[in-house]
C-alpha positions in Angstrom: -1.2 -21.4 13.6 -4.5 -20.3 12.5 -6.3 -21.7 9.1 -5.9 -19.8 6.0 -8.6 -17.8 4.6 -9.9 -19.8 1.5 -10.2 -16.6 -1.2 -11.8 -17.5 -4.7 -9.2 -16.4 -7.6 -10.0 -15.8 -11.1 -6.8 -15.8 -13.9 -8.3 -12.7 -16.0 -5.0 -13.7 -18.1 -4.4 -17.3 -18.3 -1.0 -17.5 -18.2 -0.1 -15.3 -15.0 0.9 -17.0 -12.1 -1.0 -16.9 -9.4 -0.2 -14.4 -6.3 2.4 -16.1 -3.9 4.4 -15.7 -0.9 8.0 -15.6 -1.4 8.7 -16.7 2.5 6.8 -18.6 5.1 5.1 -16.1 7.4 5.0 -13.5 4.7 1.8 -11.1 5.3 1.6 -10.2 1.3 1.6 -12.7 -1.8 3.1 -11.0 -4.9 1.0 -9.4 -7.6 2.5 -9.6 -10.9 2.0 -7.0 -14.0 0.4 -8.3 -17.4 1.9 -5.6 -19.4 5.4 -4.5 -20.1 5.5 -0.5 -19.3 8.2 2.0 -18.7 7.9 5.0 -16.9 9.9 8.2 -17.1 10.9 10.4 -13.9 7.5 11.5 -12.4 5.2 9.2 -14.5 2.2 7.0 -13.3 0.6 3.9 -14.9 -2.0 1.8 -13.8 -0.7 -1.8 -14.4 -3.0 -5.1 -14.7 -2.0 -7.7 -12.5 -4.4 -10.7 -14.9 -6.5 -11.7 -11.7 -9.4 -10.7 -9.9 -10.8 -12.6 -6.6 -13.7 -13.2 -4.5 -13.1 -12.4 -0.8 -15.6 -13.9 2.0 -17.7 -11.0 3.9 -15.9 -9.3 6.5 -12.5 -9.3 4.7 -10.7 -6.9 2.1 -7.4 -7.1 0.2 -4.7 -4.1 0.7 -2.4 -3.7 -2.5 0.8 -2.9 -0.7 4.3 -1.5 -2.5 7.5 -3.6 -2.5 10.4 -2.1 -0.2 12.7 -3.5 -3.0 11.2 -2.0 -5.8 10.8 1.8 -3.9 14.6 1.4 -2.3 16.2 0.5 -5.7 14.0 2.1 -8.1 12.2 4.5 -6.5 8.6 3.3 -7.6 5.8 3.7 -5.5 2.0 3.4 -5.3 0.0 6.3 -5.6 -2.5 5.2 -3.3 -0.8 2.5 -1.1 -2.3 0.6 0.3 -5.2 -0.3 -2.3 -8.0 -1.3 -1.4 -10.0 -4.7 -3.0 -13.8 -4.6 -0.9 -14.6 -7.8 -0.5 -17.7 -7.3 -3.1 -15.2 -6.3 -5.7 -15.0 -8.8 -9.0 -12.9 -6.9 -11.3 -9.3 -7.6 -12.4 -6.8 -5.9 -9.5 -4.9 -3.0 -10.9 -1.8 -1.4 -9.9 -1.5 2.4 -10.1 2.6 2.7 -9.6 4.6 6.2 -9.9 8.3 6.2 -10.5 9.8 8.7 -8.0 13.2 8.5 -9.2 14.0 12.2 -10.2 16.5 10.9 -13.1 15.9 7.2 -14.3 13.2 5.6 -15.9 12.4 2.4 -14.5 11.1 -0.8 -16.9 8.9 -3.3 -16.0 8.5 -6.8 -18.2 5.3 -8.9 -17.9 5.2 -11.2 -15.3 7.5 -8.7 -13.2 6.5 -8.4 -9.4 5.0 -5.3 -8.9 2.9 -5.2 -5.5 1.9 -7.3 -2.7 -1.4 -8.3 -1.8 -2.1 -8.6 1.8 -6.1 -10.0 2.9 -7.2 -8.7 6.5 -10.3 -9.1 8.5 -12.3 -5.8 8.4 -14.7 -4.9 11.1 -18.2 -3.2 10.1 -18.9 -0.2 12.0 -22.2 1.4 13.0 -21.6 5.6 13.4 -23.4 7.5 16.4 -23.3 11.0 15.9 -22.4 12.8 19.0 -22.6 16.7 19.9 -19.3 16.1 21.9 -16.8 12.9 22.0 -15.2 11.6 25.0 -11.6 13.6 25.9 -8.2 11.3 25.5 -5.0 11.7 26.4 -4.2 13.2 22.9 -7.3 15.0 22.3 -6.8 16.8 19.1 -3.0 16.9 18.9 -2.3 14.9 15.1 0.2 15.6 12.4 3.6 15.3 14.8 2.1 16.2 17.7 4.0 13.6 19.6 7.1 15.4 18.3 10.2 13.7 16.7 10.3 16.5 14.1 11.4 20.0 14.2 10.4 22.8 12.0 12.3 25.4 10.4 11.9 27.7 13.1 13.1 25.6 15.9 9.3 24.4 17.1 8.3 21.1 17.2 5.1 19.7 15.3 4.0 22.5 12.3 3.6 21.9 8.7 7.1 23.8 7.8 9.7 21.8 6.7 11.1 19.4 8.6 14.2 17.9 9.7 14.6 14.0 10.7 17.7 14.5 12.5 16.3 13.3 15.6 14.5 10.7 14.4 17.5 9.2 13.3 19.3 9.8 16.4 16.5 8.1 18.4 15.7 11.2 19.8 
């Protein structure tokens, strides 16, 4: 098992709890919300979560959505996954849409809202190249391995799809 990263956390509310993880092994703690907030069909919010943290260089937080939240209410995150740089000090919001085309959806302070999940990042240096080196997929992107068919039978495209064949394992 490999040592925890030690990450500095700051209670911008002092009553939240702190983020935890609700299972050994979990990649993501759970962010809470600050504020009670309800949002109709097709609204947005940005929620405080009451902390902000310091991560060490070479390391950045991903705000990621919770599947039980998105499969029973149909709340999602407009950006997921958030990103917290590792120089950020300010409190960690939550920017949440509710999907659902009919119900509003309620959340209560100290409600779980997100998960936080802290990853090594590697810096990059860019070389700027007149030509990069071929690959087996080349420029192929956006279902160009397939597993989708358009409206018009072909495979790929930005038509609408069917997921038939995912589901069948095709």
């Amino acid at each position: 098992m490999r040592t925890p990263v030690d990450v500095l956390i700051r209670r911008v509310d002092p009553e939240v709890p702190l983020p935890a993880y609700g299972h050994p092994g979990d990649a993501g703690a759970d962010l809470v919300t600050t504020e009670a907030a309800e949002l109709a069909p097709g609204e947005r919010a940005v929620l405080p979560t009451g902390v902000s943290i310091a991560l060490p260089d070479g390391y950045a937080a991903f705000v990621h959505p919770r599947s039980g939240l998105a499969a029973r209410c149909g709340v999602a995150l407009v950006n997921a996954p958030g990103t917290v740089d590792a120089g950020y000090r300010g409190e960690i919001k939550v920017i949440v849409v509710n999907l659902d085309p009919r119900e509003s959806v309620r959340f209560e302070r100290f409600d779980r809202i997100a998960q936080l999940v802290v990853q090594q990042v590697e810096k990059v240096r860019f070389h700027e190249v007149a030509e990069l080196p071929g690959s087996a997929r080349a420029e192929g992107g956006f279902g160009s391995t397939g597993g989708h068919a358009a409206v018009d039978g072909s495979t790929g495209g930005n038509r609408y799809a069917s997921v038939v064949s995912d589901r069948e394992g095709q």
